[in-house]
C-alpha positions as a Python dict, from the first residue, in 0.01 Angstrom:
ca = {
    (1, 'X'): (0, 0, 0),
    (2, 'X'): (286, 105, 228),
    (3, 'X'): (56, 303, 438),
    (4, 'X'): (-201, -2, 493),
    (5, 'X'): (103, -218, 591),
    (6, 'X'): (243, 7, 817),
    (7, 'X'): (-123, 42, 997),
    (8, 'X'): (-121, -324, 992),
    (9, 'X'): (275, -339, 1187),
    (10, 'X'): (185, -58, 1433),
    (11, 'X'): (-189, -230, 1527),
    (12, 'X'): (-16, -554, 1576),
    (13, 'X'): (215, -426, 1731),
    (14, 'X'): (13, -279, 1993),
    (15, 'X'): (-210, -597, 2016),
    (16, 'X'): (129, -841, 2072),
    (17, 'X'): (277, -584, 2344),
    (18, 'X'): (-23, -600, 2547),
    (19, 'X'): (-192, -1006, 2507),
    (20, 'X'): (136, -1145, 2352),
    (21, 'X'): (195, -1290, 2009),
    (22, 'X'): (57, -1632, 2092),
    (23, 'X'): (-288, -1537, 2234),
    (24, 'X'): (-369, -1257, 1926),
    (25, 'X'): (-479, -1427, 1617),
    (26, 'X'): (-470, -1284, 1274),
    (27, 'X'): (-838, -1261, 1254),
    (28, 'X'): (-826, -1048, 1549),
    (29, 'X'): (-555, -830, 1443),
    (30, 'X'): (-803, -795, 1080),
    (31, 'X'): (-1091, -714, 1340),
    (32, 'X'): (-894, -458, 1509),
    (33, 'X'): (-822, -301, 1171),
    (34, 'X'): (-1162, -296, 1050),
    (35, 'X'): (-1021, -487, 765),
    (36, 'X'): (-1096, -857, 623),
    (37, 'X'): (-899, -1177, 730),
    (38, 'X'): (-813, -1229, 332),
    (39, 'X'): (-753, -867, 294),
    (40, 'X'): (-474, -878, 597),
    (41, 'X'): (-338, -1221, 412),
    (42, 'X'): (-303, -1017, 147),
    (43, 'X'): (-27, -809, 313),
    (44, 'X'): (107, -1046, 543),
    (45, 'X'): (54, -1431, 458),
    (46, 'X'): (129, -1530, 838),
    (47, 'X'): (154, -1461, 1223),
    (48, 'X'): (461, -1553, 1126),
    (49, 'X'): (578, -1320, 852),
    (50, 'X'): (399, -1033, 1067),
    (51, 'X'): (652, -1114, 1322),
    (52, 'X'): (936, -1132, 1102),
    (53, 'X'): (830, -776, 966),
    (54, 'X'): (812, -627, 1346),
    (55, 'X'): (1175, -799, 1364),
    (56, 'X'): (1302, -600, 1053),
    (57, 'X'): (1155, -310, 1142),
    (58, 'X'): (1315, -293, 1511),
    (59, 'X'): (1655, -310, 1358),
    (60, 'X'): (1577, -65, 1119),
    (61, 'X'): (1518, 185, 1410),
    (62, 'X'): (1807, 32, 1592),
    (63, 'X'): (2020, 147, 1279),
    (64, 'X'): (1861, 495, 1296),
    (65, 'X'): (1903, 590, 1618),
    (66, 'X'): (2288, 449, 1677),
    (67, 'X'): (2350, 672, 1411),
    (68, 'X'): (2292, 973, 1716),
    (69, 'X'): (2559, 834, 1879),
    (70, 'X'): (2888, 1022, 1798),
    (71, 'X'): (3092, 1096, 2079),
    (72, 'X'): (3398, 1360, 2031),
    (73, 'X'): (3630, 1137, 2156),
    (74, 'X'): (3620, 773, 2292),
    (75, 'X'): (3425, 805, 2620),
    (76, 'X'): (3368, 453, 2780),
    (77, 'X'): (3140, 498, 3007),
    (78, 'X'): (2875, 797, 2849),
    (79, 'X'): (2920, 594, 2513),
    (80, 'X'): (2802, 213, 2740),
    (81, 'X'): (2529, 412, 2864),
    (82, 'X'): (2421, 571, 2574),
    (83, 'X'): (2407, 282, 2367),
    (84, 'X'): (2262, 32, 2630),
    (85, 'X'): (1952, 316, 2670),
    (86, 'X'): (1904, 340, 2290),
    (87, 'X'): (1946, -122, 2237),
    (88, 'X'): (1684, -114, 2578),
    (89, 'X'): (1453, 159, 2469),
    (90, 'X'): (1399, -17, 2101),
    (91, 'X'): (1344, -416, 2311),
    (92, 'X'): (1080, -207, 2544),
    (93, 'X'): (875, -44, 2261),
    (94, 'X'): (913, -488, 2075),
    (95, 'X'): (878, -601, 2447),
    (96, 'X'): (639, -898, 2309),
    (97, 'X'): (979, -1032, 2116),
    (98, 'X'): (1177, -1045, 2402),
    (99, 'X'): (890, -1165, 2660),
    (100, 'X'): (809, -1509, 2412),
    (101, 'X'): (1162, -1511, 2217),
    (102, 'X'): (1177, -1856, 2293),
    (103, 'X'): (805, -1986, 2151),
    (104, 'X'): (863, -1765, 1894),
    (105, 'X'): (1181, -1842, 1753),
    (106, 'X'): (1053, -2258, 1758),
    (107, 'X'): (749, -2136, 1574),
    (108, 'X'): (1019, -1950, 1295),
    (109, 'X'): (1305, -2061, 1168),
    (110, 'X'): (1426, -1809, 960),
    (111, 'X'): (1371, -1585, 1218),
    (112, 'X'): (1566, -1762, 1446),
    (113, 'X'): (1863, -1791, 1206),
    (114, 'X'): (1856, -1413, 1165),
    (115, 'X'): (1864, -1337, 1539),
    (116, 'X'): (2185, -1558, 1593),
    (117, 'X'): (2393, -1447, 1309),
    (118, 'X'): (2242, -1028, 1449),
    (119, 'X'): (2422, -1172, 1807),
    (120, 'X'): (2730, -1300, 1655),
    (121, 'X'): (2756, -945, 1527),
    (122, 'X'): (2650, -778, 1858),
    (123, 'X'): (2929, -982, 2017),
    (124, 'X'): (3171, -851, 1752),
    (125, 'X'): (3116, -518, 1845),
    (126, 'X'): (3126, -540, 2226),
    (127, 'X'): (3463, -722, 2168),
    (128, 'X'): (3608, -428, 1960),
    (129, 'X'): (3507, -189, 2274),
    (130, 'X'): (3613, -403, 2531),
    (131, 'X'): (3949, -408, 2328),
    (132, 'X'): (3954, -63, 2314),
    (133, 'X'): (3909, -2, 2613),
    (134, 'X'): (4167, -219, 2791),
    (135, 'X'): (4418, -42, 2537),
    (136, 'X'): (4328, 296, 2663),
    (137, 'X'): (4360, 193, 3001),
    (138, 'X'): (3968, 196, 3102),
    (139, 'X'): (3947, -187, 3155),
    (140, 'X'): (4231, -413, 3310),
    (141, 'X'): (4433, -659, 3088),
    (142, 'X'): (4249, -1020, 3138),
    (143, 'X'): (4378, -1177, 3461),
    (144, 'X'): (4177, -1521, 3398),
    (145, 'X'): (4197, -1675, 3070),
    (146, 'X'): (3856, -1601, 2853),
    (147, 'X'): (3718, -1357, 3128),
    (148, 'X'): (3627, -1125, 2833),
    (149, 'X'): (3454, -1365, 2627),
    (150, 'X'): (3311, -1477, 2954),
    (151, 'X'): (3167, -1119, 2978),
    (152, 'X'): (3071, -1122, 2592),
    (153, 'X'): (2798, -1395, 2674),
    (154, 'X'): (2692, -1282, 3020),
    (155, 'X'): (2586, -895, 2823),
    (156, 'X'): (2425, -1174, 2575),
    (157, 'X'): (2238, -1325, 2861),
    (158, 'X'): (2130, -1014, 3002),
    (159, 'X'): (2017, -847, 2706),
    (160, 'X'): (1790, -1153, 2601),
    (161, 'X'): (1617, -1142, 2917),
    (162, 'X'): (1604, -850, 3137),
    (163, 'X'): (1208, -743, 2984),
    (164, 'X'): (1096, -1074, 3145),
    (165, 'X'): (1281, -961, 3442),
    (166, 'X'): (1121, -617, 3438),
    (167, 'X'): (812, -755, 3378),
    (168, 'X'): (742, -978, 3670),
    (169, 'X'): (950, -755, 3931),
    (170, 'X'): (939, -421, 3827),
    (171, 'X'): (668, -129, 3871),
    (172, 'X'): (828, 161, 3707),
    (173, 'X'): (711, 412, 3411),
    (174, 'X'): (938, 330, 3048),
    (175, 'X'): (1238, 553, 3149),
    (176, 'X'): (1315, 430, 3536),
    (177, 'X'): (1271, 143, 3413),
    (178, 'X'): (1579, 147, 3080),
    (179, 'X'): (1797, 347, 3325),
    (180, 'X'): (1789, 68, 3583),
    (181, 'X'): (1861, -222, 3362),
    (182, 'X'): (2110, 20, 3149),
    (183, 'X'): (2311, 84, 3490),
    (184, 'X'): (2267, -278, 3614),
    (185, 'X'): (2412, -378, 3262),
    (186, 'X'): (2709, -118, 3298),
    (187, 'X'): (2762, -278, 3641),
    (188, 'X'): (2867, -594, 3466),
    (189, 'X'): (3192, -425, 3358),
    (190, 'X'): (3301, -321, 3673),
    (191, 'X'): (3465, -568, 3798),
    (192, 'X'): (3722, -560, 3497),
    (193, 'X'): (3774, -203, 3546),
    (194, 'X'): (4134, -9, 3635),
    (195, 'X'): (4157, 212, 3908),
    (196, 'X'): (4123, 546, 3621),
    (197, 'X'): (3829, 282, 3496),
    (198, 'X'): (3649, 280, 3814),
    (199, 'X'): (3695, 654, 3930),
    (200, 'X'): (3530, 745, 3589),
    (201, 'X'): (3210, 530, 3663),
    (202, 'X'): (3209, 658, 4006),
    (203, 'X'): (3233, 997, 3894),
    (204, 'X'): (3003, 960, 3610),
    (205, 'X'): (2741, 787, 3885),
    (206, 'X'): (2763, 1071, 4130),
    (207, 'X'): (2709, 1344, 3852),
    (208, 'X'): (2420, 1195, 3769),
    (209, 'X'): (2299, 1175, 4094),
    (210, 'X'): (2334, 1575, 4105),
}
């Protein structure tokens, strides 16, 4: 059962990525499968609950792979990158979810619900950093009132929409493509950074330029 369902996530999968969610019926999807239409209703009663199942199974991976992430010791700028590259590599393999978030989440609401309560706890997290980091001298001390939470939504912005971005401007293979949004998302904290702040992220961008 488990393995049928999980040839059923990965084919869809596949099939959304490339002609999008809304043009790929489930019929199709059972065609591609070499299985009935009843038999896939079987497994998954809906486009819909397909969808949702892709959805649970991102953040599944997403949990997996943050889990690599253990710095020694509380590196701004390598711990930024690393975790932007891991969020952006997981939205690229879901692309389709990102690319018709907004058809999609009208067409389900419980999906919807889920994604804004998984944001509220994105923005949590990127508060406790920024925190962090302004404590530990990385980041400056907020000079306009609510710059931070200011900063909060514009990573929100970005991260919602920079596949549509990279999809009608960008020609680039999977990995030029994550570093350059990862590094134009790390951008948006340098304008709150100290002068030890910014000599790290310069430092940091001209070693990997070596």
């Amino acid at each position: 059962m488990r393995k049928i369902k999980e040839k059923i996530l990965e084919k869809s999968l596949e099939l959304f990525n490339e002609f999008g969610a809304s043009s790929v019926s489930m019929r199709q999807v059972a065609k591609e499968l070499s299985m009935s239409h009843s038999n896939l209703l079987y497994h998954f009663k809906s486009k819909n609950e397909l969808i949702t199942a892709l959805h649970d199974q991102l953040l599944g991976h997403a949990i997996e792979l943050n889990k690599q992430v253990k710095p020694v010791e509380f590196d701004f700028v390598n711990l930024l990158y690393q975790s932007t590259v891991i969020g952006f590599s997981i939205v690229y393999e879901y692309r389709f979810l990102m690319l018709e978030l907004n058809a999609i989440m009208k067409e389900n609401e419980s999906l919807k619900e889920n994604f804004v309560q998984l944001e509220k706890v994105r923005a949590a997290m990127y508060r406790l950093e920024i925190e962090k980091a302004v404590r530990l001298g990385i980041l400056r001390k907020e000079v306009i009132e609510n710059e931070y939470e200011q900063l909060v939504h514009h990573i929100k912005i970005f991260s919602d929409s920079w596949i549509a971005s990279a999809a009608i401007y960008d020609r680039l293979d999977k990995d030029q493509l994550i570093h350059k949004y990862a590094l134009a998302m790390m951008y948006l904290f340098s304008p709150h950074m100290t002068e030890e702040g910014a000599r790290d992220f310069s430092n940091w961008l001209s070693m990997r330029k070596n």
